[in-house]
Structures are given as C-alpha cells and as structure tokens.
C-alpha positions in Angstrom: -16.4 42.1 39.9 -16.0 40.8 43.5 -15.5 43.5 46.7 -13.4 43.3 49.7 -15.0 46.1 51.7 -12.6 45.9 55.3 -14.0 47.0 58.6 -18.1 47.5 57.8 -17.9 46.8 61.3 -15.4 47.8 64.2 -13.9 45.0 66.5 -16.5 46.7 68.7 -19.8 45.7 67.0 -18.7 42.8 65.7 -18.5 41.8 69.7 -21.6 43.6 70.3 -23.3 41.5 67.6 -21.8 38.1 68.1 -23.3 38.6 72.3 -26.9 38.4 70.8 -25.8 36.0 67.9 -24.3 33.7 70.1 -27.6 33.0 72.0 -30.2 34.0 69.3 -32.7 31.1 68.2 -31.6 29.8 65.3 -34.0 27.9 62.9 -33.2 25.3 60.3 -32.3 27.3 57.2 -33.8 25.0 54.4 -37.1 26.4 55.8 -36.2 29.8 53.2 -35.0 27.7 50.5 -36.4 27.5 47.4 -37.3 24.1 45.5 -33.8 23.3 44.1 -31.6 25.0 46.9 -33.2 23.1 49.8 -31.4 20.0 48.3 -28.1 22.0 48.7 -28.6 23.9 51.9 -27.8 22.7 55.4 -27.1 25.8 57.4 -29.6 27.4 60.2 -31.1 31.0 59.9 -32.8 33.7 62.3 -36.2 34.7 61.5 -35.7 38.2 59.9 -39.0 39.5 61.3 -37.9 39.5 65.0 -35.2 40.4 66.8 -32.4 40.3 67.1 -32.2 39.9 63.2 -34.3 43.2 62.6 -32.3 45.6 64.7 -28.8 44.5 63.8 -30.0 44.3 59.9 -31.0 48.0 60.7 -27.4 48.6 62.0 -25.6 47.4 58.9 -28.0 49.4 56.8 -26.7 52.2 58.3 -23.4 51.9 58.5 -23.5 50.6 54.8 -24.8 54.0 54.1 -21.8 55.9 55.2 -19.2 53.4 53.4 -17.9 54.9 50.2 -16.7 52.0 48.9 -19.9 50.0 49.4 -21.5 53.3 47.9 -19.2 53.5 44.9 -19.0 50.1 44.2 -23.0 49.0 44.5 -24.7 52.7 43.6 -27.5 51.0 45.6 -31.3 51.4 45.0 -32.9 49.1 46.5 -31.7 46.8 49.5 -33.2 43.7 51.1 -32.6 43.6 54.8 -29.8 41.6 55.8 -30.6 38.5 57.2 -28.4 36.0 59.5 -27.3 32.4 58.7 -25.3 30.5 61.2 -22.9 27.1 60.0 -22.1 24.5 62.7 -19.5 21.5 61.8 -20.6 19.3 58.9 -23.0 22.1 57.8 -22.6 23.6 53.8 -24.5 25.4 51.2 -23.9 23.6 48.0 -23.5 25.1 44.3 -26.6 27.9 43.4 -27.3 30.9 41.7 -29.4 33.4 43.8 -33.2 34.1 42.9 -33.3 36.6 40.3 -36.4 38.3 41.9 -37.1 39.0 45.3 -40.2 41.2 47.1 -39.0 43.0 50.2 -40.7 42.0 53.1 -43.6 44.1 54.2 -43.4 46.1 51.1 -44.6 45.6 47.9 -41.5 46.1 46.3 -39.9 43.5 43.6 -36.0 44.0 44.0 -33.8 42.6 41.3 -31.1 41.3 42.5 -28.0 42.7 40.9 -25.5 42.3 44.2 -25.2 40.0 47.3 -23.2 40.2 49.9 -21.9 38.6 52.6 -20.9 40.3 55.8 -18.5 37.3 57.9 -18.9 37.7 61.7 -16.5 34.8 62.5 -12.7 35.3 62.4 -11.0 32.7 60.1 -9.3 31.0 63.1 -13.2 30.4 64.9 -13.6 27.3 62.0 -12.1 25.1 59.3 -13.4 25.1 56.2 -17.1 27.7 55.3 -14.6 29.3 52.4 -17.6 30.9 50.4 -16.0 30.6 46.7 -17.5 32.5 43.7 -17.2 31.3 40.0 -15.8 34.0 37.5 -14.7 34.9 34.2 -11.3 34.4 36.1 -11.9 31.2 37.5 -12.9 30.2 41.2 -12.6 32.6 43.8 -12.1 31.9 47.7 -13.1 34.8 50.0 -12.8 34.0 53.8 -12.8 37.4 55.5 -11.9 38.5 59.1 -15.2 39.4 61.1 -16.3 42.4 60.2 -15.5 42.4 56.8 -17.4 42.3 53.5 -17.2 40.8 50.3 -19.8 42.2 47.3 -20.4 40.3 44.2 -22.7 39.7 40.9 -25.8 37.8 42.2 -25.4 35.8 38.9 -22.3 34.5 39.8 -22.8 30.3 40.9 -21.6 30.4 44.2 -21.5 27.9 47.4 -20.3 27.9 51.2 -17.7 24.8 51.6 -19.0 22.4 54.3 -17.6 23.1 57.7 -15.0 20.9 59.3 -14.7 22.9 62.9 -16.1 25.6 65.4 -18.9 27.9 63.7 -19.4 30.0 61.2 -22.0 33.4 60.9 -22.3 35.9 58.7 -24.7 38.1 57.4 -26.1 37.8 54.0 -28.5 40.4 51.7 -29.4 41.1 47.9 -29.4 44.5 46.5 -30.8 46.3 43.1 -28.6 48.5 41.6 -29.3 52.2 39.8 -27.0 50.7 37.1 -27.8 47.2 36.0 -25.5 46.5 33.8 -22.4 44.9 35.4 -19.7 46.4 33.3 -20.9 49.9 33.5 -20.5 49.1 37.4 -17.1 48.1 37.0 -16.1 51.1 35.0 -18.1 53.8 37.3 -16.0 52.2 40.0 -12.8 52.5 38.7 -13.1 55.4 37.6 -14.2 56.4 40.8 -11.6 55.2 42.7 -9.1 57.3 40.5 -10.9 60.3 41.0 -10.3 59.9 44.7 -6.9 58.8 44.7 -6.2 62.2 42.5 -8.2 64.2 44.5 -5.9 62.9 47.8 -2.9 63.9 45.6 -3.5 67.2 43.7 -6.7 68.6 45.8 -10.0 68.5 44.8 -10.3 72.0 43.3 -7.1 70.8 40.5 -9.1 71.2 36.6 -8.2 68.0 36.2 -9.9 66.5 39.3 -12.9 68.3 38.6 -13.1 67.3 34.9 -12.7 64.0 35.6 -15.1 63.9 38.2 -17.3 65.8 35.8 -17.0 62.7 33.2 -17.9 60.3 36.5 -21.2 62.2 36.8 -21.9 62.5 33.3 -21.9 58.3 32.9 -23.6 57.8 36.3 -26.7 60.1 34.1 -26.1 58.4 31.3 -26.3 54.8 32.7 -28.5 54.9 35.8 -32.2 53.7 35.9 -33.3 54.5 39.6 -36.1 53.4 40.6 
C-alpha cells in the first residue's frame, strides 16, 4: 500500500527548512550505505547527529504526530529519526530493498522496518528527473510530490530514485516499526478507518452505526497489534 500524505509541511516550513538545507554541509551519502547499496548510491547526506539534521528531524516528528492520516495509515511504534539526503544533477540511487533491521541511534533499540518514507522538500519544477518509483503487486509506481508532501510505503517494496537530469533534489527520508506487522491487516485497519471518518463527517459521530463500526475498528486494532 503506498501513501500520499499532502501538506506534512506548510509552504511555511518547507521555506523555513530549505534556508538551513540550502547551506547545510552535505556529505557524500555512500558513507551510510551498506555493502551492496554503495554500488547503487550516488547522492549526499547530512550527518543525522548534528544540526541542522537533529532539530528539523525533531520537527517532522512532531508534526507526524498530529497527522491522522500518517497515524491511521502507519499505527507507528517505533520511528527512526528522519534523516536528509540531497541529489545534485547526474546523482541517483539505484534498485534496493531497505535493511530489514535497524538500531536507533543512541538507543539500544532494534526497529524493524515495516514503513519508509519519504518526505520531498523540492517542488517538481526545482529538477528533471529524481522520480522515486516503487515496485508493486500493481506494477511500477512513480511518486514525485510537491514539497511538503509525503509518500509512505512497505519497506520491502524494491525501490530506486531515477538519476537527476537538472537543478536539485532533497527530501527527507526515515524507517518506522509498526504495532501491526502484517501489511494487509494495515491495509484493512486503514480503510476501514477512513470510512469510519467519512461516516462520522456525514451522520455524526454519536449515529449507532458510527459507533459500531468504530467499535469493530478497535476490536481488530486489539486483535492485530503487537506494540512493543
């Protein structure tokens, strides 16, 4: 299941970001690759254990937190902090599957990573080419999202960033665990979710049969969840 989660951030702190973005120091990014990926990657990162990487990680965090459809759609548990990756022209990130294990930093938490995602902080029109496509059951999916905008997906999924033709392309990037690992349950939770929402907006949310099905909602999320 892939997410289009619009506006995580405003026009506003997308601007506010891209000022210390814009002159951050980036490092080469096969530096946090792993054996296979580094013969795929060419992007650059920032170091996730200064700033500004720390405190505008902390800032999507929290607005994260406050998104119900990030909420609904992830039922987070665990969440590695975002980190920052940067393409210039020529730069890609070639076919890979995400590491199925990952310790947070400074923790010694193991997170499995059920979900990434990929926060763009580059309009479309900034550069050519950096489409992030996903496969699926479906096929190949394209996701190039206006800045500020999210896109959630399974971590299993093979996934690459095309090579950039022109300008430059950030984004933020991060791995969550789940409370409900299995991906279909997911699916289901969040579209049944959805419809409990879209009744509640039409009949109230004291209507029997918006509280029975929301009733049914919680019931699976006890049945299914593993928190941690």
């Amino acid at each position: 299941m892939l997410v289009s989660i619009p506006q995580v951030l405003s026009p506003d702190e997308v601007g506010q970001f891209r000022t210390y973005l814009d002159k951050a120091d980036w490092q080469d990014g096969t530096s946090t690759a792993g054996s296979i990926a580094r013969h795929v990657k060419k992007n650059q990162q920032l170091d996730d254990t200064k700033e500004p990487a720390m405190s505008l990680g902390n800032h999507i965090l929290r607005v994260l937190s406050q998104n119900p459809i990030f909420v609904s759609a992830a039922l987070p548990d665990k969440i590695y902090p975002p980190k920052f990756n940067c393409y210039c022209e020529a730069q890609t990130y070639g076919a890979h599957i995400d590491g199925s294990l990952m310790q947070i930093p400074g923790t010694k938490q193991t997170l499995r990573t059920d979900l990434s995602a990929t926060l763009f902080l580059s309009d479309p029109d900034e550069y050519d080419g950096g489409e992030l496509s996903i496969e699926t059951q479906y096929g190949t999916q394209t996701v190039k999202l206006p800045a500020g905008d999210m896109v959630l997906y399974p971590s299993t999924s093979l996934h690459q960033v095309s090579p950039v033709t022109r300008g430059v392309r950030m984004a933020s990037f991060f791995w969550l665990q789940s409370m409900v690992k299995d991906a279909q349950q997911r699916q289901i939770l969040f579209e049944l979710d959805r419809s409990v929402q879209q009744l509640a907006a039409e009949l109230g949310e004291a209507h029997q049969e918006v509280v029975n099905l929301s009733g049914t909602y919680h019931n699976l999320i006890r049945q299914w969840a593993t928190p941690s």
